[in-house]
N, C-alpha and C positions, 0 to 999 in steps of 0.2 A: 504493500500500500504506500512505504512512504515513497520506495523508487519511481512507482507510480505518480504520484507528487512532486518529486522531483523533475520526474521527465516533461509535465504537464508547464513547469512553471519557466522550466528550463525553452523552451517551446514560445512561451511568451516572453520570455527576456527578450529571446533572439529575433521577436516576430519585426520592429522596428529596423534591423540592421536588414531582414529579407524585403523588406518593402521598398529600403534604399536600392537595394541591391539591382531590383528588378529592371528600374528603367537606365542602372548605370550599365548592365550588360547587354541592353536592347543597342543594336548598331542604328548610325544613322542612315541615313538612303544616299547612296552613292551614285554618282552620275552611269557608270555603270549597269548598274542594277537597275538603274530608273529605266534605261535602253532595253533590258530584257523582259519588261513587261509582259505578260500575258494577257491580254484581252478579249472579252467576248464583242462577235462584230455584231449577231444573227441572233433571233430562236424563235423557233416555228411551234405552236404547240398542231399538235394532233388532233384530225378532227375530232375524235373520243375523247378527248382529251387526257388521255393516258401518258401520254409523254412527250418529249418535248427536243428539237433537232434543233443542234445552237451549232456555231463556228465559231472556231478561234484563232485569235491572231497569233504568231511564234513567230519574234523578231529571230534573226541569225543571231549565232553566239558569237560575240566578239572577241577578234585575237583568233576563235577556234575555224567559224564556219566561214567557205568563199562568201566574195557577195554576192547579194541577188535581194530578193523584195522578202517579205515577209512568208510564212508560209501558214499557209491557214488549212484548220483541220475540222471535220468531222465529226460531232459524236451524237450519241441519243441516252436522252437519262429518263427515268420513271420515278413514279412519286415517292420512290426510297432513296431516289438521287443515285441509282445505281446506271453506270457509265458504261454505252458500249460503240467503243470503237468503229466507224464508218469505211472514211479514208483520215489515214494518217500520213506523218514524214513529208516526205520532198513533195508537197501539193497544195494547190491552190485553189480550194473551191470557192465558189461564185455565190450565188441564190439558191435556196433550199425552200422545196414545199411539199406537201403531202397528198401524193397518189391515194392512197386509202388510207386506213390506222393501221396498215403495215407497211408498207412501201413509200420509199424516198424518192424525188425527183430531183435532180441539184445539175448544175452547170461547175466542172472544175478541169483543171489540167494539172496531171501525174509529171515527175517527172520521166516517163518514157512515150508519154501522148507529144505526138506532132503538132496537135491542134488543142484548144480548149474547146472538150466534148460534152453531150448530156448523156446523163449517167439517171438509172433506175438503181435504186438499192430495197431488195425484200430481205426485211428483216427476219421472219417465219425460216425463210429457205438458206439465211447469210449469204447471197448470191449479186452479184454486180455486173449489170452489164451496161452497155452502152448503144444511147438510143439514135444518136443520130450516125447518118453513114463519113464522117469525115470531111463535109463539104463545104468545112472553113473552121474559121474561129466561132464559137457559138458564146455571144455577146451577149443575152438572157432569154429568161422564155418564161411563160404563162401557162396556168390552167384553168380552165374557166372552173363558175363558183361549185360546179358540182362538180367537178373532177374529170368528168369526161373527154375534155376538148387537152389536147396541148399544143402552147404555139412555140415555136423557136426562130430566132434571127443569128442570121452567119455575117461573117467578114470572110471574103475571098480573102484564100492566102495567095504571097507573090509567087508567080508562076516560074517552071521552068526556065522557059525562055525568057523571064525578067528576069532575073536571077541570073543567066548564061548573059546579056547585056549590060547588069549592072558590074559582073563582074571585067567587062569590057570596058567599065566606066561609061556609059548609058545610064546616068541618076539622077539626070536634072530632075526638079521638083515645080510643079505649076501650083500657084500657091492661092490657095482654097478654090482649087480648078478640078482637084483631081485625087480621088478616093478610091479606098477596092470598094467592090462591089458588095452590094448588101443584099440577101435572100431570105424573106419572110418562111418558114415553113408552119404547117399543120399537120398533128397525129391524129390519131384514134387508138386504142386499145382493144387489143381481141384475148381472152386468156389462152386460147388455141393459136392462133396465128402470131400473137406479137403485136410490134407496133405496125400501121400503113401510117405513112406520110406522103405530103405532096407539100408542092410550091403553092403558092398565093402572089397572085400579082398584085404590084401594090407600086405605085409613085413615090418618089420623096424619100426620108429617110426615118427611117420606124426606131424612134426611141421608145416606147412597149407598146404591145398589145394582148386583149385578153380574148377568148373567144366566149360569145355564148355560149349556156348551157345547150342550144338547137343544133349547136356547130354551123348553123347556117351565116352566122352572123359574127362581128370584130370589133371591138370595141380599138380605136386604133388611136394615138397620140406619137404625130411626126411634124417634123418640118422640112422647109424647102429642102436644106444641103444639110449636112452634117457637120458645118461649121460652128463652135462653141457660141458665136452669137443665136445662129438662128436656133439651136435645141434651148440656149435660156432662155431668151427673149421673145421668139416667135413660134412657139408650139400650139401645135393644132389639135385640136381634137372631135373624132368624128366615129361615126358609127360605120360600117360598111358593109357592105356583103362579102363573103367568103372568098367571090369571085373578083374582087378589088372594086367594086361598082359601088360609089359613096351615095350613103343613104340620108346621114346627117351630121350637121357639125355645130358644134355647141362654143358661143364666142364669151372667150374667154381673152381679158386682155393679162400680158406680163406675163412671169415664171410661174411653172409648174409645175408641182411633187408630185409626192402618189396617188394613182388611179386608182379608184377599185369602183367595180361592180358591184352590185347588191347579190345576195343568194338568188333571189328570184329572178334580178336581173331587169328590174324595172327603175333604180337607178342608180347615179353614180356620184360614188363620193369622190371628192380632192382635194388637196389641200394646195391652195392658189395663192393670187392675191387679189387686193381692192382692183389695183388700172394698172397703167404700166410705169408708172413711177415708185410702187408700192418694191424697196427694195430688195424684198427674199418673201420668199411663199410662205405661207405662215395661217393663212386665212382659210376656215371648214368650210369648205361647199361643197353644194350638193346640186343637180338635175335629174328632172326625169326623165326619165329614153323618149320617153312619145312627146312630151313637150319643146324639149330641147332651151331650156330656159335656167341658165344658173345663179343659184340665190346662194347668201352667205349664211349661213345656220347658225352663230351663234355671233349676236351683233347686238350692242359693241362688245368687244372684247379686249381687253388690256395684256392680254400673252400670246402666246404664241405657238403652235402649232406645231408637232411634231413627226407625227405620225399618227395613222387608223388604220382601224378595222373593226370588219359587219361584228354585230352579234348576234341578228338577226335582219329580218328584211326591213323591219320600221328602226333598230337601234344602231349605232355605232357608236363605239368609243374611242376615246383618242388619246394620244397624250398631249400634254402642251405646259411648255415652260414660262412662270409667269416671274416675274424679277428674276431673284436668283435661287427660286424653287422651282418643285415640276408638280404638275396633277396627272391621274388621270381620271377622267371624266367619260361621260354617259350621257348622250343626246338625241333625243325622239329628234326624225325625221319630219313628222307632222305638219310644225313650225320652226318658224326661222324668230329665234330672241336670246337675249343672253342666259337662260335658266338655262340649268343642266343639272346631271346628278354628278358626287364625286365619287371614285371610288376610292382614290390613295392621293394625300394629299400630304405636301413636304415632309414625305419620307424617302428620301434621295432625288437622286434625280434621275427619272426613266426617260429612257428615251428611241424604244421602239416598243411595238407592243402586236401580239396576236392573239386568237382566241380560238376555243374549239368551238363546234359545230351550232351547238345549243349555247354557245355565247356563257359557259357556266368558269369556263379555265380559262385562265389567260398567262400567256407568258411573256413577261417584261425583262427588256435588259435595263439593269440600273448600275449607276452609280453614287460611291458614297464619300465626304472624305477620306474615310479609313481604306477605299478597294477601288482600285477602276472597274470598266463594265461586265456586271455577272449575269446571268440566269435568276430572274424570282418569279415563282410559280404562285399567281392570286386565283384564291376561290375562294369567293363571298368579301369580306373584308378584309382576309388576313392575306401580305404576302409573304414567303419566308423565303429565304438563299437558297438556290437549288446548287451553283457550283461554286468553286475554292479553286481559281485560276495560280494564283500566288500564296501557297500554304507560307511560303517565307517571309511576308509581309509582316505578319505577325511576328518575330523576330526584330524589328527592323522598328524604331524611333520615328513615329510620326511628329510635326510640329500641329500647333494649333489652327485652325482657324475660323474667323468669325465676320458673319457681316457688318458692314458697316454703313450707314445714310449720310448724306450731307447735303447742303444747301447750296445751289450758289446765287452769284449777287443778284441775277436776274429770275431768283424764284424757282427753279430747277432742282428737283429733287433726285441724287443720284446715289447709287449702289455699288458697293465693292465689296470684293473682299482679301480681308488681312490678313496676313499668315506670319504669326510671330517667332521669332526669331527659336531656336535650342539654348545656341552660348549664347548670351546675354555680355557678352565681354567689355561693350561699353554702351551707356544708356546716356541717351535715347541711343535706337540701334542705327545703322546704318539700312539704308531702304533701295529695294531694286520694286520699280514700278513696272509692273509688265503688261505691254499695250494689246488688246486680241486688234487681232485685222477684222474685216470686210469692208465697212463699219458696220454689215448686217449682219455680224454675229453678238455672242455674251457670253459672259461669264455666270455659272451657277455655282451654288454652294456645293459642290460633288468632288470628285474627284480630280486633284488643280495641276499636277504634275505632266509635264513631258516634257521634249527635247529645247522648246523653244521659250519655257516657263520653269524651271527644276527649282521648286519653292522649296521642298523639303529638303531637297540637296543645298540652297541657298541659307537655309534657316540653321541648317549644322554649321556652318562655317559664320554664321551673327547674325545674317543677313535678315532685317524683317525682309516683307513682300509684300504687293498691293497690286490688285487687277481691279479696276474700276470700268463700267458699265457707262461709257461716257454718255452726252446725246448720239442717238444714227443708229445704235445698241439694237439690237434687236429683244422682246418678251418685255415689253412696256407697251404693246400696241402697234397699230401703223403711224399716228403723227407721230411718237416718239423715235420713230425710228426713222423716220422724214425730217427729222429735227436739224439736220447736218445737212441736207442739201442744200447746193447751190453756197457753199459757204467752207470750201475746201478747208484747211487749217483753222478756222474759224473760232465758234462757239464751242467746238468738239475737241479742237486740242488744247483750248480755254482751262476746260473741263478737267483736265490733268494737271494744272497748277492748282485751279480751288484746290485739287483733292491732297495736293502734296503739300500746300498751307493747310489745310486740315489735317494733317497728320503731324504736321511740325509742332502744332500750338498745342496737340495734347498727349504731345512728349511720345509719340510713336514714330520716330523717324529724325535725324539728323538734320537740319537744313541743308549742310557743307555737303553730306554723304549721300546726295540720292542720284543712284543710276536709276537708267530707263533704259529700255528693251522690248522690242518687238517686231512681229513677220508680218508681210505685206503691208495694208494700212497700218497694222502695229510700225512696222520697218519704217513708214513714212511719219510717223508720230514719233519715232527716237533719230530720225534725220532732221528732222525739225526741231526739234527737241536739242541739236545737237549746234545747230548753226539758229534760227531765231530765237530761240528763247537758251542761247548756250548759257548763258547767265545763273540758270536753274539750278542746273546738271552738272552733277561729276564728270560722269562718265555716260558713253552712248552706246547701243549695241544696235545696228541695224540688218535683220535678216529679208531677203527678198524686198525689199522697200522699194517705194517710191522717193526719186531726188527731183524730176522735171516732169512737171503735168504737162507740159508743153509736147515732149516728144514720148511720153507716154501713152499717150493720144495713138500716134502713128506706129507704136511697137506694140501694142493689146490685142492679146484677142476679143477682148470685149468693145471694145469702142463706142459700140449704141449705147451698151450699159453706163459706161462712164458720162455717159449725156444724159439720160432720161432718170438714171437713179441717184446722179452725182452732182455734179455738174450743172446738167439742167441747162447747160445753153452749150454751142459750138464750138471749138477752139477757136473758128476763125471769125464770132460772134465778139469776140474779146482775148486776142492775145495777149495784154501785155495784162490781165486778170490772171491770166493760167502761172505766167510767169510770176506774179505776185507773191502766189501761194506754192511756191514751187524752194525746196531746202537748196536746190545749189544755188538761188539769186543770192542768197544769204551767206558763203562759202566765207567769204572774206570777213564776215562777222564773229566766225566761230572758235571757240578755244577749249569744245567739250574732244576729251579724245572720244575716236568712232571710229568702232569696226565692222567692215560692211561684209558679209555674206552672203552667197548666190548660189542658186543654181544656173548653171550655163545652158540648160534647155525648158527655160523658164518662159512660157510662152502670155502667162498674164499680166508678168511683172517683167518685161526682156530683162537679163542680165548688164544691158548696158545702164541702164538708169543708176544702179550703184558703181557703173564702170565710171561714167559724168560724173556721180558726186566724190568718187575719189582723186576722179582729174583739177576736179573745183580746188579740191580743200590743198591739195597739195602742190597747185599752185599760187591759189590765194591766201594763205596761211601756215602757218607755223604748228598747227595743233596735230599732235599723231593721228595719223590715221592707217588705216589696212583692209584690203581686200581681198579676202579668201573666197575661192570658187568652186564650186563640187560639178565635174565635168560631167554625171548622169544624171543628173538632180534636176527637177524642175517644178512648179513653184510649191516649195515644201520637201523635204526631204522623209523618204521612206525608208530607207536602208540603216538597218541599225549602227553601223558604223561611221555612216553617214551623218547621223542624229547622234551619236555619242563623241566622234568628234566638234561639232557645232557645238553643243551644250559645254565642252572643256573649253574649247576658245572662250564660248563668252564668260563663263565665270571665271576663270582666271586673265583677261581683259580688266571686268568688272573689278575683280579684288586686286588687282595693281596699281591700278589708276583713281580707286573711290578714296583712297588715301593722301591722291598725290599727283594728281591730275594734272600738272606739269612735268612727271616725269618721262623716261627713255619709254620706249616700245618694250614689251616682253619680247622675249627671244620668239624667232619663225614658228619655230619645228616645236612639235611635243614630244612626246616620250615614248611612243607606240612602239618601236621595236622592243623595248625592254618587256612589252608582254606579249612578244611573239612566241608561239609553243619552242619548244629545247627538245629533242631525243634523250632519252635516260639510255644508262649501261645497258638497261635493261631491253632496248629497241621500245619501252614505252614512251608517248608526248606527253608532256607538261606544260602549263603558262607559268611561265614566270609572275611571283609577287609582285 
C-alpha cells in the first residue's frame, strides 16, 4: 500500500516537468516537410452511400525522387475508415465518379500509359481495365445523373510524322492559331458486351459535358477556341442533341464553375457570376431545361460559393466561404432568396462536397489549422475525419492562429489572419505580411501553410505572420470584391499599410521589421510595396509578380480579363494611368531589398515583367536586388523541389535583410548538394543531415 502511494505521488511530482516536456520535444515545421505534404484533392461518396473514393496528392521526395509533378493516388474507405488501394505509385489520376456502389470510373495516367486513359475499376471482382481505345489524351468525362450515359473528350497526340519534322526542326508555333484536335466521345454499358462508344460531332471546344439520363441528349459548356480567355471569359452553355444539332443555350454573362444536372434532369445548377465584371464565379444559379432562363438562388449573399451538389431533384447543397469561414448549406430550388438551411457551419473550412443518392451522406474535403485537406464523412449533423494524410503532423509544433478585424479610415471593414510567432526572441516580433494574389481570391481560417506562405516555418524562426483579406478579396460578396476595380494599387494596397499600423500600435509586429511577400497580384503588392511605399518595408519578396501594367497588357493570356474585371478601361484609353500604377515607374524611389522569382513558362504573368523590374532597380538604384528563374515552372510552381527551393530563398532573403536592410546580398547558391543521397559500404543510399 505505501509503495502504492508512493508511486501515485511520485506520478504527480513529475506530472509538471511531462507537461513541459511535451511541447519542448514537438519539432517545429520545417520548410522541408512543409514540401512533403500530403493532401486530399477529390472524394466522391457512393451512390449508397457506403463509401467514399478521394485522391491524393504525393509531392516527390526531395534530394530522393527525379523530378516531375506530383503524383496523385487512388483509394476507397468505408464507414470504418478502412482503406483500399485503387491505383497507387508512379500515377496520376484525374476525376473520379461512381458507375454503380461498386465500380469506379476515373481518368488517370500510369507511369507505363502513352496517353492519359479512362479507366473502370470493380471493386466486387478487384479488376481494372480500361475504357477508352487510346485515341488521345483523355482530358475529363461525365456521366449522366443516373449512370447510364458516359461522355469522354481526347486531345490528339502529336503525330508520327510531326514528330519525324519536328525533329527536322519543323516547330514553328502559330500563336492561339493552332491546337490538336479535340474529340467528344459517348459510351453505353452492356454487362455482356462491355462498353460501345462513338464520336459526337460537336463545334468549338468542349470544356464539359454531361449526357442525359435518355442518352439522347448533352448538356454541353464550350467556347469558340480553346484559348484561356475565351474558356474564362466566354463560355457557353447549351443543350444539344447527341447528334451535335443545338437545341438551346442558356445566356449567361462572365466565368463559369461547375455544371450539374439535376437527377431528373429538369434543371441545372452552377455556380457563375452577376455580369461580366463580376471577378470569379462565386454566385448559385440555377435554370430550367425547358425555360432556358437563369436566376441567382440565393440573393443577396455576402460569400461565396464553392462548390455543389443535387441531393435530390428540388435540393442542392453547396459549400460557400463566407469571411474567413466556410458553411455548408441546403437550398430548395422552388425560390430564389437569401434563406437557406445550414448544415456545418465554421467548423473548418470545406471546400468540395458530394453526396449519395438519397442526399443522406455527404462527403467533404476540409481543412483545418491543425491539417491541410482531409476526407469528412457528414450524416445528419455530425461530420467526423475519415483520413490521417500526415500521421507526423502530430509530432510536429504548430504556431497559433487567430483572426483578426480592423477598420480603415474610409469605413472599411477588413479581415486577417495572424499567426504568432514560436520564439518570441524579441517583442514586439518581427512580421512577414503575406499578400494572396488574384485579387479574386482569400484567405480562410484553415489550413495557412505552403510554399509561397511557410507561416509555421516563419513562426519557428520569430517571425509573427499576417494575411489580410484586402478590398477585390473575394467571400465578402460581389461589391466587395469589385471594390478594387478600376483603381490598380489603389484602395487595395492602401489596405496593407492600415493593417500593418494596426498591428504596430498593439504591439504585434515591429514597425523597423516588417517584410512582405507575395505570388502574382500578391508578387505585384510586394513590388510595390518594395519601390512606392519602400518606406514601409524591410524587406520584399516578389514571386510571379506584376512590375508594368503597361506591357503586361500585351504578354497575358488574359487581357479581356484585365479590362473588364481590373482595369475596367483600355490601355490605350489611358496610358500614362497604367504606367502610374505600374512598380518599375517607381525603381529609382526604392531602397527595400527585393527578390524577384519566376517561372520562365509563365504564360499569365510572362516572366519578363520581373525580368523589367530587375533591369529598373539595378539600374536606377543602389538597393539589392535578385532574380531567380525556374526554367519549367509556370505561373506557380508545382514540383516539390521547385517549391522547396523558393520557400529557402525567400526566408532566408527575409531573415538577412529584416535586420539590416542595407546590407550585402546572401550568397547565390544554397546548400542542396550536401543533401544529395551518399552510397554506404554497404551499396545502400542515404541523405545526408
Amino acid at each position: 500500500m505505501s509503495s502504492l502511494r508512493l508511486s501515485i505521488v511520485g506520478l504527480f511530482s513529475l506530472l509538471p516537468t511531462l507537461l513541459l516536456v511535451g511541447p519542448i520535444l514537438a519539432a517545429p515545421m520545417s520548410l522541408q516537410n512543409m514540401t512533403q505534404m500530403r493532401e486530399v484533392m477529390t472524394a466522391e461518396m457512393a451512390p449508397d452511400g457506403k463509401h467514399i473514393a478521394y485522391t491524393v496528392s504525393l509531392p516527390r521526395r526531395v534530394y530522393i525522387d527525379t523530378k516531375g509533378q506530383n503524383h496523385r493516388e487512388l483509394y476507397v474507405l468505408d464507414r470504418r475508415s478502412k482503406n483500399l488501394p485503387v491505383m497507387t505509385g508512379n500515377v496520376v489520376v484525374g476525376r473520379v465518379r461512381w458507375l454503380n456502389n461498386h465500380t469506379l470510373i476515373f481518368n488517370a495516367r500510369r507511369a507505363e500509359d502513352a496517353s492519359t486513359g479512362l479507366y473502370s475499376f470493380d471493386m466486387q471482382h478487384q479488376q481494372l481495365q480500361r475504357i477508352d481505345q487510346q485515341q488521345g489524351d483523355v482530358q475529363s468525362f461525365n456521366l449522366s445523373s443516373n449512370s447510364s450515359i458516359l461522355m469522354w473528350w481526347t486531345l490528339a497526340q502529336t503525330s508520327d510524322a510531326e514528330k519525324q519534322l519536328h525533329e527536322f526542326g519543323f516547330d514553328a508555333q502559330v500563336y492561339e492559331q493552332q491546337y490538336p484536335q479535340q474529340t467528344l466521345f459517348t459510351a453505353t454499358y452492356d454487362p455482356q458486351e462491355g462498353w460501345y462508344s462513338r464520336k459526337v460531332p460537336v463545334s468549338g471546344h468542349v470544356i464539359s459535358a454531361q449526357p442525359f439520363n435518355d442518352g439522347e441528349k448533352m448538356l454541353l459548356v464550350w467556347s469558340d477556341s480553346p484559348t484561356t480567355h475565351d474558356q474564362l471569359l466566354y463560355a457557353r452553355l447549351s443543350v444539344m442533341e447527341i447528334n451535335g444539332q443545338h437545341i438551346k443555350s442558356f445566356r449567361h454573362a462572365g466565368k463559369l464553375g461547375r455544371v450539374l444536372l439535376s437527377p431528373d434532369n429538369n434543371h441545372i445548377a452552377m455556380i457563375g457570376t452577376n455580369d461580366m465584371s463580376d471577378p470569379k464565379e462565386g454566385r448559385l444559379l440555377i435554370a430550367s431545361v425547358d425555360e432556358g432562363h437563369v436566376i441567382n438562388l440565393i440573393e443577396p449573399f455576402d460569400g461565396h460559393v464553392r462548390d455543389i451538389a443535387w441531393l435530390s431533384a428540388q435540393r442542392i447543397a453547396f459549400v460557400a466561404h463566407r469571411g474567413v469561414e466556410s458553411i455548408v448549406g441546403v437550398k430548395s430550388i422552388d425560390q430564389n432568396s437569401e434563406k437557406f438551411r445550414t448544415l456545418l457551419d465554421n467548423n473548418g473550412i470545406a471546400e468540395r462536397i458530394t453526396a449519395s443518392r438519397d442526399g443522406q451522406d455527404l462527403a467533404i474535403v476540409l481543412h483545418r489549422s491543425k491539417h491541410p485537406r482531409e476526407v469528412y464523412w457528414q450524416r445528419g449533423v455530425t461530420a467526423a475525419r475519415a483520413t490521417l494524410s500526415n500521421p507526423w503532423l502530430r509530432d510536429v509544433q504548430l504556431a497559433d492562429q487567430r483572426t483578426l478585424t480592423l477598420t480603415t479610415a474610409d469605413n472599411v471593414e477588413l479581415q486577417g489572419m495572424y499567426v504568432s510567432p514560436l520564439q518570441k526572441k524579441t517583442m514586439p516580433p518581427p512580421l512577414i505580411m503575406f499578400v494572396h494574389g488574384g485579387p479574386e481570391s482569400h484567405i480562410s481560417n484553415g489550413w495557412l501553410s505552403d510554399y509561397t506562405q511557410p507561416v509555421h516555418f516563419a513562426a519557428s524562426q520569430g517571425f509573427a505572420s499576417f494575411l489580410l483579406n484586402y478590398r477585390g478579396s473575394t467571400a465578402r460578396g460581389v461589391a466587395f470584391s469589385k471594390a478594387g476595380q478600376g483603381d490598380y494599387a489603389g484602395a487595395e494596397f492602401n489596405d496593407i499599410l492600415t493593417a500593418k499600423q494596426f498591428l504596430v500600435e498593439r504591439g504585434l509586429a515591429d514597425a523597423g521589421k516588417v517584410a512582405i511577400a507575395g505570388i502574382s497580384y500578391g508578387g505585384y503588392a510586394a513590388a510595390w510595396a518594395a519601390t512606392r511605399f519602400t518606406n514601409h518595408f524591410a524587406v520584399s519578396v516578389s514571386g510571379m509578380g506584376i512590375s508594368n501594367q503597361l506591357s503586361k497588357f500585351g504578354t497575358s493570356d488574359i487581357p479581356a480579363e484585365l479590362v473588364y474585371q481590373h482595369a475596367l478601361q483600355w490601355p490605350w484609353q489611358d496610358w500614362q494611368w497604367l504606367m502610374n500604377r505600374s512598380p518599375v515607374y517607381y525603381a529609382n524611389e526604392a531602397t527595400t531589398p527585393l527578390l524577384l522569382l519566376h517561372g520562365k513558362q509563365d504564360h499569365r504573368v510572362h516572366y519578363s515583367q520581373s525580368l523589367e523590374m530587375y533591369q529598373h532597380l539595378k539600374y536606377q538604384s543602389d538597393t539589392p536586388v535578385r532574380l531567380v528563374l525556374y526554367p519549367h515552372a509556370g505561373h506557380g510552381l508545382t514540383r516539390a523541389a521547385e517549391q522547396f527551393d523558393y520557400a529557402t530563398r525567400m526566408m532566408r532573403w527575409i531573415g538577412h535583410f529584416v535586420d539590416n536592410p542595407q546590407g550585402t546580398q546572401p550568397a547565390i547558391g544554397l546548400d542542396h548538394q550536401n543533401y544529395l543521397p551518399t552510397d554506404t559500404q554497404d551499396g545502400a543510399t542515404t541523405t545526408q543531415p
